[in-house]
C-alpha positions in Angstrom: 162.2 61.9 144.8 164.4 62.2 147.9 163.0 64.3 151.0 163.9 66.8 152.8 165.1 64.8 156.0 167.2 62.6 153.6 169.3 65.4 152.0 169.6 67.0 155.6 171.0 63.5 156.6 173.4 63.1 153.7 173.9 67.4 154.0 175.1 66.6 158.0 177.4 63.1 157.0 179.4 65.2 154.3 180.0 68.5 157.0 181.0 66.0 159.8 183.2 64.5 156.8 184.8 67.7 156.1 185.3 68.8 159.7 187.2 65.9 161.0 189.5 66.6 157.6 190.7 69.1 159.6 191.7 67.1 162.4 188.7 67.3 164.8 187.7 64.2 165.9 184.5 62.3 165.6 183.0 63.5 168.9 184.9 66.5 168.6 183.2 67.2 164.6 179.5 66.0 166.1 179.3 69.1 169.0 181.1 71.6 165.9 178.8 70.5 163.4 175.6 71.3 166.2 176.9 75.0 167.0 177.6 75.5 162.9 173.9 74.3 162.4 172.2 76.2 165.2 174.0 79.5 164.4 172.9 79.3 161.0 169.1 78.1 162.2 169.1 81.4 164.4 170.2 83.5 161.8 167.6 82.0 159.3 164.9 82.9 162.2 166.1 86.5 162.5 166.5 86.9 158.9 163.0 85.4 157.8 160.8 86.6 161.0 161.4 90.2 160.5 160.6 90.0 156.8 157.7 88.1 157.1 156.1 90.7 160.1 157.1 93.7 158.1 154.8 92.3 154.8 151.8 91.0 157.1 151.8 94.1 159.0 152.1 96.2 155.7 149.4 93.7 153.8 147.2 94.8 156.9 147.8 98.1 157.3 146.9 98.9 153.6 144.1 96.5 153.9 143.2 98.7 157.0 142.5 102.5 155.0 140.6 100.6 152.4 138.5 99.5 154.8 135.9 101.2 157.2 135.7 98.8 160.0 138.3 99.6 162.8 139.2 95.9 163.7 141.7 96.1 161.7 143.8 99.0 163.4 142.9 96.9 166.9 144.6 93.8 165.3 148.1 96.0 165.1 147.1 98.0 168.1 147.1 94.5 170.0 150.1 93.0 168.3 148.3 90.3 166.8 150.7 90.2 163.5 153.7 90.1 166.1 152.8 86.9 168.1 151.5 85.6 164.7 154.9 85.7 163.3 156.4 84.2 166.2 154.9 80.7 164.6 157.8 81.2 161.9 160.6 80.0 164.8 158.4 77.4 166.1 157.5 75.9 162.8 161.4 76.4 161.5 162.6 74.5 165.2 159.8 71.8 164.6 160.6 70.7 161.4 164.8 70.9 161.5 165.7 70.1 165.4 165.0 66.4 164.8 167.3 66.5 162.3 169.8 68.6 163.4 169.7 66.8 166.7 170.2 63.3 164.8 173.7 62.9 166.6 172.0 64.3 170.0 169.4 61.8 170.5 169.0 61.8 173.4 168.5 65.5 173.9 165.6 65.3 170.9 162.7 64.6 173.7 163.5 67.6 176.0 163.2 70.0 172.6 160.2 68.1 171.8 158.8 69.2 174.9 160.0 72.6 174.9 158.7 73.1 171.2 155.0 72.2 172.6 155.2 74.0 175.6 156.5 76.8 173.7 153.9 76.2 171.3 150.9 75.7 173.8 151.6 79.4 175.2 152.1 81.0 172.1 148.9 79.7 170.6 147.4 81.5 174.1 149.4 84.8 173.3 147.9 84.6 169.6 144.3 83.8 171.3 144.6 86.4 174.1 145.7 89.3 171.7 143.2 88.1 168.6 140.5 88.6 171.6 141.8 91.9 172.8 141.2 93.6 169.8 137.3 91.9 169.3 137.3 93.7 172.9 138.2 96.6 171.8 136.2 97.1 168.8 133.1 95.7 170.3 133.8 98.8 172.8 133.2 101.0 169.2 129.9 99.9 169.1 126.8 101.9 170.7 125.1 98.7 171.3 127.6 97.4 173.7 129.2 100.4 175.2 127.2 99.2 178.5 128.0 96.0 178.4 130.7 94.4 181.1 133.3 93.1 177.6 136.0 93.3 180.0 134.4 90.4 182.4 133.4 88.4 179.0 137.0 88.2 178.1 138.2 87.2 181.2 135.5 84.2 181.6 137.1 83.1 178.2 140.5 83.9 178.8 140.1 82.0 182.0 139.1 78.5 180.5 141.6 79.3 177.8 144.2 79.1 180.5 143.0 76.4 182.4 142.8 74.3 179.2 146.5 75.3 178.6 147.5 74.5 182.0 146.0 70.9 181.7 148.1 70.9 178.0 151.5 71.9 179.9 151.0 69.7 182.7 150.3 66.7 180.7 153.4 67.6 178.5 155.5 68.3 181.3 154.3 65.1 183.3 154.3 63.0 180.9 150.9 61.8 182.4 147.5 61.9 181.0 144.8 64.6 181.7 142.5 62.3 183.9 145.9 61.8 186.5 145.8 65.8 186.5 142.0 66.1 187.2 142.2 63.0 189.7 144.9 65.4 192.1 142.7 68.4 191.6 139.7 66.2 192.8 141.9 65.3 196.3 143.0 69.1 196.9 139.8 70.7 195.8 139.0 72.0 199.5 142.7 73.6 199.6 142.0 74.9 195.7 138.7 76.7 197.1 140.2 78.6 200.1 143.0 79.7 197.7 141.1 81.3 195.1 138.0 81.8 196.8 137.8 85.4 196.3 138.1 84.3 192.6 135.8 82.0 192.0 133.1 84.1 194.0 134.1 86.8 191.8 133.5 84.9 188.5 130.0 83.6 190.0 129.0 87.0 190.6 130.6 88.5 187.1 128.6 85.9 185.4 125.1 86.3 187.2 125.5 90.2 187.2 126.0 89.9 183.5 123.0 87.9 182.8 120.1 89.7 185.4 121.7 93.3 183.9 122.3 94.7 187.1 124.9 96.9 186.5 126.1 98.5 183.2 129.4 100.1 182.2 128.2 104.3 183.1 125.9 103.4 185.3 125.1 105.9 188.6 125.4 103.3 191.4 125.6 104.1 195.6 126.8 101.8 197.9 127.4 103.5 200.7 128.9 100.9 202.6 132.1 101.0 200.2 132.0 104.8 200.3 130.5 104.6 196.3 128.5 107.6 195.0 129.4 107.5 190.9 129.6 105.9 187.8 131.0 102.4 187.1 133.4 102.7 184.8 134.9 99.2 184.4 133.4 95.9 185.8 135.9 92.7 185.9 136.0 89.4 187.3 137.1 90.6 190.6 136.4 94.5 191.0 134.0 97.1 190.3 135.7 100.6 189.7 133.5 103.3 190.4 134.3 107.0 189.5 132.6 108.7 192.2 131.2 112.8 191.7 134.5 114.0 193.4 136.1 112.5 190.8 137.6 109.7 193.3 137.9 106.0 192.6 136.1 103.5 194.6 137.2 100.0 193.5 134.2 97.3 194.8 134.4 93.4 194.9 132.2 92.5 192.0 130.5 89.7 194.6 129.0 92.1 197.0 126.6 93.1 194.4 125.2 90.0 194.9 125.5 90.0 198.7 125.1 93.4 199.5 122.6 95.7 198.5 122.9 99.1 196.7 121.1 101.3 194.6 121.1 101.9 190.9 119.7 105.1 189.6 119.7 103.6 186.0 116.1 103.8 185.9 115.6 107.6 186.6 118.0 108.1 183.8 116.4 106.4 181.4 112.7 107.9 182.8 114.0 110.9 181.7 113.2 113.0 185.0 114.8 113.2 188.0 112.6 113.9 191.7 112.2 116.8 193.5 111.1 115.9 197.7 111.6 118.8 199.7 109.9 120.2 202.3 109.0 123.8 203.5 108.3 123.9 207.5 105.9 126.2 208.3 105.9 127.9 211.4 102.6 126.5 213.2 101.5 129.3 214.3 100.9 131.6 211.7 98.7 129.2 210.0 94.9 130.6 210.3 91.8 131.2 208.4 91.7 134.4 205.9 89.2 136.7 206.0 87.4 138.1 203.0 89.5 140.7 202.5 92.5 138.6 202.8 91.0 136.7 200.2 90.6 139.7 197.8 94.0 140.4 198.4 95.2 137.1 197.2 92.6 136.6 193.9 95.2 139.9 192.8 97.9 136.6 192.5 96.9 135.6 188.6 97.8 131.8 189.2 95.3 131.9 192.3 92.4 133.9 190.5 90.3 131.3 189.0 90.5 128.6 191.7 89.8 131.5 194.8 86.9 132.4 192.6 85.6 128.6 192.3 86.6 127.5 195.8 84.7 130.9 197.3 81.2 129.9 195.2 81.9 126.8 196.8 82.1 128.0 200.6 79.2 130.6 199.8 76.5 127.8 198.6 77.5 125.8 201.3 77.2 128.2 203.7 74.2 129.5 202.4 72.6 126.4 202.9 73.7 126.1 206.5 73.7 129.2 207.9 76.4 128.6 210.4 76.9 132.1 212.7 80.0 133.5 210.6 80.8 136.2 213.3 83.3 133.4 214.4 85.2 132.0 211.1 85.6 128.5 212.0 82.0 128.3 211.9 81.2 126.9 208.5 83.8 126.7 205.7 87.0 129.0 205.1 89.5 129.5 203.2 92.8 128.8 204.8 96.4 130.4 204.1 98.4 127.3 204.1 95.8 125.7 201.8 96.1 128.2 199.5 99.7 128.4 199.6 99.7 124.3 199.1 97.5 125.2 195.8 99.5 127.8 194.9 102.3 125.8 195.0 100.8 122.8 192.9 99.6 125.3 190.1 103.0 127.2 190.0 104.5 123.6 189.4 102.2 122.9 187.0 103.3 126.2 184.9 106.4 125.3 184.9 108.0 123.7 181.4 110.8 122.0 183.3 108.2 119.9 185.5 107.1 116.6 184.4 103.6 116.3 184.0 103.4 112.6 183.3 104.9 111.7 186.5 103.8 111.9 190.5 102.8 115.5 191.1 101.5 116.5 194.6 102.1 118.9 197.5 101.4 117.7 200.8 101.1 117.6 204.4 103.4 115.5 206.8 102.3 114.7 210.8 103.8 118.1 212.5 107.2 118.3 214.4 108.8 120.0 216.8 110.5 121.7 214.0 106.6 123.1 212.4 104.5 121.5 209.7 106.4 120.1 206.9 105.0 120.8 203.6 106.4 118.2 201.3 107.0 119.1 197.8 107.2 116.2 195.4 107.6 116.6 191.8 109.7 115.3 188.6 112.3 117.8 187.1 112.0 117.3 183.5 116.1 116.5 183.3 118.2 114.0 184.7 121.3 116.1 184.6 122.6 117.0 188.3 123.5 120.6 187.3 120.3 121.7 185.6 118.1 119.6 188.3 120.1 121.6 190.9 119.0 124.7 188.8 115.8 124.2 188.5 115.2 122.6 192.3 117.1 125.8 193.8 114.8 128.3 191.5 111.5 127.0 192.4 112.2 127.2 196.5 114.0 130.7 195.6 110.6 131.8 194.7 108.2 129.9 197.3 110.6 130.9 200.0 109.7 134.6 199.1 106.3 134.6 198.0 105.6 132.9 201.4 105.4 135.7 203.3 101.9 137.4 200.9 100.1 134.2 202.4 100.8 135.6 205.7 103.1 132.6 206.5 106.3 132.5 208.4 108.5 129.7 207.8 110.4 128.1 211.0 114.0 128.3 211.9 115.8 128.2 214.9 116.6 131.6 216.7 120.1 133.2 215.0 121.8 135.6 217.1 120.3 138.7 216.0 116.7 137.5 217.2 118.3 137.1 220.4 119.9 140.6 220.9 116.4 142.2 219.3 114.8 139.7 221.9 117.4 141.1 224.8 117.1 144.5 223.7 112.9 144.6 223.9 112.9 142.2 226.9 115.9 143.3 229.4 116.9 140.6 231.9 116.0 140.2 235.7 119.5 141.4 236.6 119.3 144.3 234.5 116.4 145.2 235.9 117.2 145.1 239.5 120.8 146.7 238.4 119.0 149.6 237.8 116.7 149.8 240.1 
């Protein structure tokens, strides 16, 4: 049975025959007989391609609505059918350039080598888009919607391409692999200063990656870098970071490993977000209460039961020790700030948007120049900015005003009113000698 490079070699001696019948001659009929041949090889491609990329990307895009899964619709998304067809030209040049080249032989080698270098990067497109779909329905999936894919795909497609670039300099050269490696060896320092900022970029993608330090939609700060937001990619060499006022802050992913920064992933997922604020009082004003201060506040419901406790309390121990109570800090007293600080924890604790489960406390910092800070420190129920806002802003709303029933005053600097009431009461030395 006679083969296919046989007939071509008996097809090409009978159309040099019939081309130098018209007078061409025989070096003359060799170069007409190679433009007649490619033509009709490039028409073949262009005829047969097309066809062939129309059915596969009809097969898969009724193969597509029959199916649930979405990777599918990446696949054409990515153009995965399209650099898949391109194999038609490279297998078509592959199999009939030798042949068609059989009076050309010297120029056989240099299409040998352009058919594998041609076919080493198109074996990477076909990789590289096969991948970029798996990218992007992996992004689909709950599962992963944290995970940094994008810095996954460029580990991979980063070997891929150093594999290929050991493939095309071997073909190129001429020279084994080991030749290759041998010269990388000898410029290694000169490699490292070059792509330094890559290679510390793929350490740092990698070790991120595997100690979970930062998630796609995580809240991150970095203050250093001006980052206040949420990552919203993470690659090999940068960190994009969507920050509150909707600004972009890109990041070298390897200063999360050098530098520090802080990742509010876990009061997310704790479900409540803190409250640490605290309420100067004016130093002052703070004082024991007398008993019918005391009445006055038992009227406050939330206060009722614990006055009533806390007064038994100061009664049997001052029964017991008859201290001379003409002067109230002689014994035990009830004090306003104390109460207030109680009142304050048992308002908190009536509260349905407070979390109970986590630290809970009102309490006393060393004084300032500024008045006795009383430090509120609770757990909003909600990690959402806007409601914590909310629910922060409502609670000091009320302790702000109810302040004044404990017979507190809370410090602030003097605004300009205070000083025309104070100039009004109190008239200056020059006034007074104005008009005297």
């Amino acid at each position: 049975m006679r083969t296919v490079p046989v007939i071509m070699e008996d097809f090409n001696d009978w159309m040099i025959d019939k081309i130098m019948d018209l007078g061409i001659p025989k070096w003359g009929a060799d170069y007409v007989q190679l433009a007649i041949l490619l033509i009709v090889l490039v028409i073949i491609i262009f005829i047969i391609t097309p066809v062939v990329r129309s059915f596969l990307n009809r097969l898969l895009a009724s193969w597509a609505k029959r199916t649930a899964t979405k990777f599918d619709d990446f696949l054409i998304e990515n153009k995965f059918i399209w650099y898949l067809t391109q194999l038609i030209p490279y297998i078509i040049l592959s199999i009939f350039m030798p042949i068609i080249l059989q009076g050309f032989k010297a120029w056989i080698p240099i299409m040998t080598i352009f058919l594998q270098v041609y076919g080493v990067l198109l074996s990477l497109w076909i990789i590289r888009a096969f991948l970029k779909a798996l990218l992007d329905y992996a992004r689909t999936k709950k599962s992963l919607h944290d995970k940094p894919l994008e810095s996954y795909l460029q580990v991979i497609m980063i070997i891929l391409y150093v594999m290929g670039g050991l493939l095309l300099f071997s073909i190129l050269t001429g020279k084994s692999l080991w030749t290759f490696l041998t010269a990388m060896g000898a410029a290694s320092a000169i490699i490292l200063l070059v792509f330094k900022d890559s290679i510390l970029g793929f350490v740092a993608s990698i070790q991120v990656a595997t100690n979970d330090m930062v998630r796609i939609g995580d809240w991150i700060q970095m203050d250093q870098y001006g980052a206040d937001g949420t990552v919203n990619e993470i690659t090999l060499s940068t960190v994009k970071v969507q920050n509150f006022d909707k600004t972009i802050t890109t990041i070298p992913t390897y200063s999360l490993i050098s530098d520090s920064f802080i990742n509010w992933r876990g009061m997310q997922e704790s479900g409540g977000r803190r409250i640490k604020r605290p309420i100067y009082i004016k130093i002052s004003t703070i004082r024991h209460l007398t008993h019918e201060e005391v009445n006055e506040l038992k009227k406050i419901q939330l206060l009722t039961s614990y006055i009533e406790k806390r007064q038994k309390e100061i009664e049997d121990f001052n029964a017991a020790n008859a201290p001379d109570r003409d002067v109230l800090m002689n014994g035990r007293n009830l004090t306003n700030i104390g109460l207030f600080r109680k009142y304050i924890e048992l308002y908190a604790n009536h509260r349905p948007d407070i979390n109970k489960e986590m630290t809970f406390m009102v309490r006393q910092l060393s004084p300032t120049a500024n008045g006795l800070p009383l430090e509120l420190y609770f757990f909003a129920d909600t990690t959402q900015w806007t409601i914590y806002e909310a629910i922060m802003s409502d609670m000091f709303d009320h302790l702000l005003a109810s302040i004044k029933y404990f017979h507190l005053e809370v410090f602030e600097n003097p605004a300009s009113d205070d000083l025309r009431s104070l100039r009004e009461h109190f008239p200056s030395t020059s006034t007074t000698k104005s008009s005297s």
